[in-house]
Backbone as ProteinMPNN parsed JSONL, in Angstrom:
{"seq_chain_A": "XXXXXXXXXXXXXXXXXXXXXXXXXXXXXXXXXXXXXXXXXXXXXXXXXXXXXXXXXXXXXXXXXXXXXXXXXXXXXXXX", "coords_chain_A": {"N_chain_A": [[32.227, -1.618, -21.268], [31.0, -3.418, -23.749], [27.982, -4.151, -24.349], [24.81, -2.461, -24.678], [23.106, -1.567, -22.012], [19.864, -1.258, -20.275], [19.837, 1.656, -17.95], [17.743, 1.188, -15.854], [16.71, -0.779, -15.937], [19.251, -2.883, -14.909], [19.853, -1.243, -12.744], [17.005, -2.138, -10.995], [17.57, -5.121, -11.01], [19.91, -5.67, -9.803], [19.126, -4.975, -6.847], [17.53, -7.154, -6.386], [17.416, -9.471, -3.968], [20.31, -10.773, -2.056], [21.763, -13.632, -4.555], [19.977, -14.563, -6.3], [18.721, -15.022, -9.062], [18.681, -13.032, -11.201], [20.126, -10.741, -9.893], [22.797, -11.938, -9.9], [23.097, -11.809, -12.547], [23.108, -9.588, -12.615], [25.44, -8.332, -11.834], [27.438, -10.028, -13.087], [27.647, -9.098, -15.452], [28.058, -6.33, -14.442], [31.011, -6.282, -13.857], [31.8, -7.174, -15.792], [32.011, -9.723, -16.465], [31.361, -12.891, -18.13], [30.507, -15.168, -16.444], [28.324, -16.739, -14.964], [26.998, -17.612, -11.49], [24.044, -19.265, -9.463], [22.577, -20.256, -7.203], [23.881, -22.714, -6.834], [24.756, -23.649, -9.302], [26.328, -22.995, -12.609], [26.65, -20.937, -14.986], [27.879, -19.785, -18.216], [27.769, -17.603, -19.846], [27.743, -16.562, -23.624], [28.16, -13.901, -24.638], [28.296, -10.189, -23.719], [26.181, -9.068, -24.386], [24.611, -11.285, -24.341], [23.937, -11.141, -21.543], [22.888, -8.888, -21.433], [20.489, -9.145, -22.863], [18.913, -11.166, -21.434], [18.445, -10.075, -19.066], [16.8, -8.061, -19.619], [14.892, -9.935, -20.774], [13.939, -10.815, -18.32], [13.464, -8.754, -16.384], [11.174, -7.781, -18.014], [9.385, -9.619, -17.62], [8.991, -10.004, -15.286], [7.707, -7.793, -14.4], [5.778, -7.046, -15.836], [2.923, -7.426, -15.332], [2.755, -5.129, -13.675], [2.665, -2.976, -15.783], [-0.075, -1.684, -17.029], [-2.303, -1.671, -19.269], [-3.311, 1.251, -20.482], [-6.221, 4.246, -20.953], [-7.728, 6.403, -22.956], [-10.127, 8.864, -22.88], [-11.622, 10.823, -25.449], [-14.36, 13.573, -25.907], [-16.277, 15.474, -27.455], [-18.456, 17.854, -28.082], [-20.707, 19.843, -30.182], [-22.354, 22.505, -28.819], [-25.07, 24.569, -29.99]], "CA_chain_A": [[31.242, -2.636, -21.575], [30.051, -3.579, -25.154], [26.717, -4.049, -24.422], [23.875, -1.623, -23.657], [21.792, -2.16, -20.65], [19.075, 0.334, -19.68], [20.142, 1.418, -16.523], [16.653, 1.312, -14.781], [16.749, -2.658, -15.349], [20.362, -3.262, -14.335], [19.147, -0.931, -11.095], [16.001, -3.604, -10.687], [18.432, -6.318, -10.759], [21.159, -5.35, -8.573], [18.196, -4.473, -5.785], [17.068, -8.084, -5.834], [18.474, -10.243, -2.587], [21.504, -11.894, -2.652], [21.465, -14.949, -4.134], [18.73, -14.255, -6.925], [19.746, -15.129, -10.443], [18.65, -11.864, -11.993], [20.964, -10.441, -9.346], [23.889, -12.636, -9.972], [23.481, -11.842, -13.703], [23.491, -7.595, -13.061], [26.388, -8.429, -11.128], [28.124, -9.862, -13.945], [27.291, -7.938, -16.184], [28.743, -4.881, -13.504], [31.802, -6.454, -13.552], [32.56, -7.622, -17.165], [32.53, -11.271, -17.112], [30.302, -13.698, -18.791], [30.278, -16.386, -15.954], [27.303, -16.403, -14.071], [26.949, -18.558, -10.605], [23.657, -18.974, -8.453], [22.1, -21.382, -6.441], [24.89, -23.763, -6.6], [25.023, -23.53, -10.501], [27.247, -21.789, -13.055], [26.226, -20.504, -16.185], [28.984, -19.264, -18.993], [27.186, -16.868, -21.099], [28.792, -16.213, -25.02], [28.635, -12.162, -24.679], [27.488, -9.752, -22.292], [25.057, -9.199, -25.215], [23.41, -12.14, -24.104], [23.093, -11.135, -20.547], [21.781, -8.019, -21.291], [18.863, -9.598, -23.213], [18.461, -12.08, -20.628], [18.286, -9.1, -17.601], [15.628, -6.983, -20.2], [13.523, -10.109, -20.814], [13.557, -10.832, -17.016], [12.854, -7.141, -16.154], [10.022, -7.416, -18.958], [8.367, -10.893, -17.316], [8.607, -9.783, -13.566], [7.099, -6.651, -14.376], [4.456, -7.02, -16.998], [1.613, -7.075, -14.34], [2.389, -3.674, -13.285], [1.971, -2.429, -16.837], [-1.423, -1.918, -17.453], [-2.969, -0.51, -20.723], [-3.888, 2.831, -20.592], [-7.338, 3.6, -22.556], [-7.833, 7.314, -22.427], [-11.398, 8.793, -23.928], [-12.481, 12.293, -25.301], [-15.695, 13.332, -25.875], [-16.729, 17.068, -28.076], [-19.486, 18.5, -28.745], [-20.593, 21.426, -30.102], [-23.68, 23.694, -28.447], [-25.962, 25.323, -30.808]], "C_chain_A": [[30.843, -2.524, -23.036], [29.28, -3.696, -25.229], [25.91, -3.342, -23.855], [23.047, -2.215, -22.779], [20.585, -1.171, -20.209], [19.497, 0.026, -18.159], [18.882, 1.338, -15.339], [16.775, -0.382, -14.682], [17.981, -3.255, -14.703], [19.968, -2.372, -12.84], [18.086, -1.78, -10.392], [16.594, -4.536, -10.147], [19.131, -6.339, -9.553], [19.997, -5.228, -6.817], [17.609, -5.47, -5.711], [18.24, -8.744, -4.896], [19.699, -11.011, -3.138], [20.9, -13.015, -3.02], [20.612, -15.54, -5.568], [19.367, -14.118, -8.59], [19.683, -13.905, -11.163], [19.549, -10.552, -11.109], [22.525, -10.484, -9.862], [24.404, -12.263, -11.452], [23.81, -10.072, -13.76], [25.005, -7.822, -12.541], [27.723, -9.192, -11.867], [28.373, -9.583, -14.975], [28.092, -6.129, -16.156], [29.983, -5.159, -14.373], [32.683, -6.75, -15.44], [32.579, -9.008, -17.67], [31.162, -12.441, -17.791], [29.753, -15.068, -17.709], [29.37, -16.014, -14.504], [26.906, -17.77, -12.869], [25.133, -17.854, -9.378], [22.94, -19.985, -8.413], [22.31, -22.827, -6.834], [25.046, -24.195, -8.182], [25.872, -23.26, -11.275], [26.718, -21.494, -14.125], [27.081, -19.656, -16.991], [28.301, -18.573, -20.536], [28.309, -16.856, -22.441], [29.127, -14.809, -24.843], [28.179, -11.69, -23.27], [26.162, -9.476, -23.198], [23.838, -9.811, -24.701], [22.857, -12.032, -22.757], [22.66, -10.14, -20.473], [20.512, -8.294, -21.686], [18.191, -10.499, -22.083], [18.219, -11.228, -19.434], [16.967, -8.257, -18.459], [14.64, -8.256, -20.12], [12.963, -10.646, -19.258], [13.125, -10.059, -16.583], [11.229, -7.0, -16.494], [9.161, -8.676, -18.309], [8.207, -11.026, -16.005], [7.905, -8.646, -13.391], [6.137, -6.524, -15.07], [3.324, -6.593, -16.411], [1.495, -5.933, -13.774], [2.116, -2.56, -13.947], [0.974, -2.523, -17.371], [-1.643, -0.797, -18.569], [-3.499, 0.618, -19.893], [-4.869, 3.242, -21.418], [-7.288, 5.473, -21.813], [-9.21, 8.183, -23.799], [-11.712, 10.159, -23.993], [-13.332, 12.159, -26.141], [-15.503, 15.095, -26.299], [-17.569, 16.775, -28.517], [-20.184, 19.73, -28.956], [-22.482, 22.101, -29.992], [-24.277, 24.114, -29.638], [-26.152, 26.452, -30.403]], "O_chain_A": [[30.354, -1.468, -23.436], [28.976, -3.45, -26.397], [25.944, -3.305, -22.625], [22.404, -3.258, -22.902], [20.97, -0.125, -19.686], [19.543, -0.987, -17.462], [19.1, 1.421, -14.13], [16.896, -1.059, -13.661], [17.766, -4.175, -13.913], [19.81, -3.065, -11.835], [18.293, -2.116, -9.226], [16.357, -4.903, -8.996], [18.893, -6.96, -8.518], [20.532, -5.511, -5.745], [16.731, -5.297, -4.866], [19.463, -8.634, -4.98], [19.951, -11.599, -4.19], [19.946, -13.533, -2.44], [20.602, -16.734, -5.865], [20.194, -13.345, -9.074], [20.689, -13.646, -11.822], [19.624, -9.453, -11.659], [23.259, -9.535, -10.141], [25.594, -12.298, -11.763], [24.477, -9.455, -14.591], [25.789, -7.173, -13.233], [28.856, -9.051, -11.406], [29.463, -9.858, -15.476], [28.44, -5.282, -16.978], [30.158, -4.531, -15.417], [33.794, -6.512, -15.913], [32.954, -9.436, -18.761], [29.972, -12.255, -17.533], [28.836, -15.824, -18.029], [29.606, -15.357, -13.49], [26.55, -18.85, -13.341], [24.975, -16.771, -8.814], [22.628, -20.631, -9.413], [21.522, -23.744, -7.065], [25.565, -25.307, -8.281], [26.85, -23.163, -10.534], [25.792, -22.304, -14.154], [27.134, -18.532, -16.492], [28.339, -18.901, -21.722], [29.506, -17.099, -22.289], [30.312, -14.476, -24.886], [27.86, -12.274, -22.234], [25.077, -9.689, -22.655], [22.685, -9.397, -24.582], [21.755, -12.503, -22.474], [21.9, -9.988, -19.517], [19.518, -7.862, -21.103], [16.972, -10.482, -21.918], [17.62, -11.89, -18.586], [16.103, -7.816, -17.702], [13.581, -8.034, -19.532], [11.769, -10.851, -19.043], [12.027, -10.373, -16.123], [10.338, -6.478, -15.824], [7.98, -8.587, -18.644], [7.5, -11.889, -15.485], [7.448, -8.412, -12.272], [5.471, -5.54, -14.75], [2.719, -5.588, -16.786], [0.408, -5.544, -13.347], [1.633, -1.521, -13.495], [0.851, -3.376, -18.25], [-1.318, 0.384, -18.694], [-4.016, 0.636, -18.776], [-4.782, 2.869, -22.587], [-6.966, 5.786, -20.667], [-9.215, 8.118, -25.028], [-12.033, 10.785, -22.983], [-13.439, 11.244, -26.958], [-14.784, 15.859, -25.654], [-17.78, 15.787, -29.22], [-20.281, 20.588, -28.078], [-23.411, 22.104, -30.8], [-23.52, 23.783, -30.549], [-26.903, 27.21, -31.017]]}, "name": "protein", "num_of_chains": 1, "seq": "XXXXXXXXXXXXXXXXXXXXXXXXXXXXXXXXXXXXXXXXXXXXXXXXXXXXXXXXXXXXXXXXXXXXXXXXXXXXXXXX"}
């Protein structure tokens, strides 16, 4: 493959139902090819380039809501 993928989002992907375009796209992606088919569609990506960005910013816009800021607070002071 020429393009990187993090493998936690191509694992995401692949683990949605058949059928499921962010599926359909880990799945060609797996495989090598640029031509992506789902729900009676086709879609002929240029690279795999492009479907790795397109599986990260899906990853990044189905998941956002479970990333919540983190605020974390310390507090010193010194006794006399």
């Amino acid at each position: 493959m020429s393009a990187a993928l993090d493998p936690a989002v191509l694992a995401w992907a692949l683990a949605r139902p058949v059928g499921d375009r962010w599926r359909g796209l880990a799945e060609a992606f797996a495989a090598g090819t640029t031509r992506v088919s789902f729900d009676g569609r086709t879609v002929e990506y240029r690279s795999l380039g492009e479907i790795s960005a397109a599986l990260t910013a899906g990853h990044g816009a189905e998941n956002s809501a479970a990333r919540r800021p983190c605020v974390t607070l310390a507090s010193f002071s010194r006794l006399p």
